[in-house]
C-alpha positions as CSV (number, residue, x, y, z in Angstrom):
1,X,-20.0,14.0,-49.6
2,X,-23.9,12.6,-49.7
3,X,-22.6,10.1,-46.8
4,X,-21.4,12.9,-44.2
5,X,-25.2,14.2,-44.8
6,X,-26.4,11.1,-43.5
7,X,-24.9,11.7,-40.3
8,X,-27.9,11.9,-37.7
9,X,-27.9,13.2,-33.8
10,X,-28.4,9.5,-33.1
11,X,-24.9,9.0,-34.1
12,X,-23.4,12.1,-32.6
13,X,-25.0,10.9,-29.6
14,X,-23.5,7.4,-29.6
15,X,-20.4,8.8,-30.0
16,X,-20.3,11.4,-27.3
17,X,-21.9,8.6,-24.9
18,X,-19.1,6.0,-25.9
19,X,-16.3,8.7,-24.9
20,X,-18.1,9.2,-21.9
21,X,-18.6,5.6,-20.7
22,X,-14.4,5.5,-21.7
23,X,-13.7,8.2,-19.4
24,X,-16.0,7.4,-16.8
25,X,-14.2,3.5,-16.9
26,X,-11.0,5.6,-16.5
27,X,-12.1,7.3,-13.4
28,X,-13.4,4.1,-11.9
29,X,-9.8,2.7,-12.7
30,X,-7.8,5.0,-10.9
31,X,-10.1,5.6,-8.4
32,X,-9.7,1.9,-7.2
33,X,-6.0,2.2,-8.1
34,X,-6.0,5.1,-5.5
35,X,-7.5,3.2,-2.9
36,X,-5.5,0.1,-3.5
37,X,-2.2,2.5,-2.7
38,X,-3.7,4.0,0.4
39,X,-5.0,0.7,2.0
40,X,-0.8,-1.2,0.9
41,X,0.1,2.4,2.5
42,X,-2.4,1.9,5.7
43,X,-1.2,-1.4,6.3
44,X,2.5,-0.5,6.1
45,X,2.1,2.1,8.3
46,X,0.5,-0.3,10.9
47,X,3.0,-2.5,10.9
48,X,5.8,-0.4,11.2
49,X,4.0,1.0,14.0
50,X,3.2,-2.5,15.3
51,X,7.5,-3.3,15.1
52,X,8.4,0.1,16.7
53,X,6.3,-0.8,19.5
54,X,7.4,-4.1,20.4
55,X,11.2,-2.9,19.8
56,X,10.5,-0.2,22.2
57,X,8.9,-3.2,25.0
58,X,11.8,-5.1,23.9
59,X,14.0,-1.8,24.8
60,X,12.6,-1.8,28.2
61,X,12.7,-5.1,29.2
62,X,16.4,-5.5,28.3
63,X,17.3,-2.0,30.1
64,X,18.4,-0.3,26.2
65,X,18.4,3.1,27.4
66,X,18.8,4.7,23.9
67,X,16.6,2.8,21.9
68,X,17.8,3.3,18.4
69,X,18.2,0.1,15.7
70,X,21.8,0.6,15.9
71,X,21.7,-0.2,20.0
72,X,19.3,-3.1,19.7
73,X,21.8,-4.3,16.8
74,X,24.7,-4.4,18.9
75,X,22.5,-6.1,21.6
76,X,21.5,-8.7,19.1
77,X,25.2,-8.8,18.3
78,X,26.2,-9.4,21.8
79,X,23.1,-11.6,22.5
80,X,22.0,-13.9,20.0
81,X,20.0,-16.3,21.9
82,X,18.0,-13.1,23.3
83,X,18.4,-11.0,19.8
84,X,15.3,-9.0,18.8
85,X,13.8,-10.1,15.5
86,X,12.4,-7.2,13.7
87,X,11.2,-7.3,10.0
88,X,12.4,-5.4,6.7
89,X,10.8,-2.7,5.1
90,X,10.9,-4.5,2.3
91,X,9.2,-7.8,4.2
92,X,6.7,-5.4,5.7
93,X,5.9,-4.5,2.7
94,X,5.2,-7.7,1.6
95,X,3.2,-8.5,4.0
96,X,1.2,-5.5,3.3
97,X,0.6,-6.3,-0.5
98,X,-0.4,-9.8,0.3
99,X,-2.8,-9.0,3.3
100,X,-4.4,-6.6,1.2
101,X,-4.7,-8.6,-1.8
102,X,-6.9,-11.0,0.4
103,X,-8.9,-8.9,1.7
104,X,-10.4,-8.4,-1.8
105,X,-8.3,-5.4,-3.9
């Protein structure tokens, strides 16, 4: 019992600061967690867009009225030489993840 007398307000102090500087590392974690999401999500995004514009160019230079992946499929189908090359999701989102990791996250 004579030890938990000892017990000063430096030590209460130290102890409420080191839970602080541990939640305050959380925050800083997820925080940059957060924005690591949103910039993979960004880039996704932009790339997708990117494909579903030059689908649509490739729509209207090859007269696709309808221009849906399942008529620019059977054009590939019927013309491979001339066959649009679109990417994955799954590559896109590759590509995402990598470009952002060089960036710096």
């Amino acid at each position: 019992m004579k030890n938990l007398k000892k017990i000063k307000f430096s030590h209460i102090y130290m102890f409420v600061l080191t839970i602080a500087l541990i939640f305050l590392s959380y925050q800083v974690y997820w925080l940059n967690e957060k924005e690591y999401r949103i910039s993979v999500q960004s880039s996704i995004d932009y790339l997708e867009n990117a494909q579903s514009i030059k689908r649509l160019e490739f729509c209207v230079n090859h007269a696709i009225k309808d221009c849906t992946e399942e008529n620019v499929d059977a054009w590939n189908e019927k013309h491979p030489e001339d066959a649009f090359k679109g990417k994955s999701h799954l590559d896109i989102s590759r590509q995402s993840v990598e470009s952002v990791r060089q960036v710096g996250y």
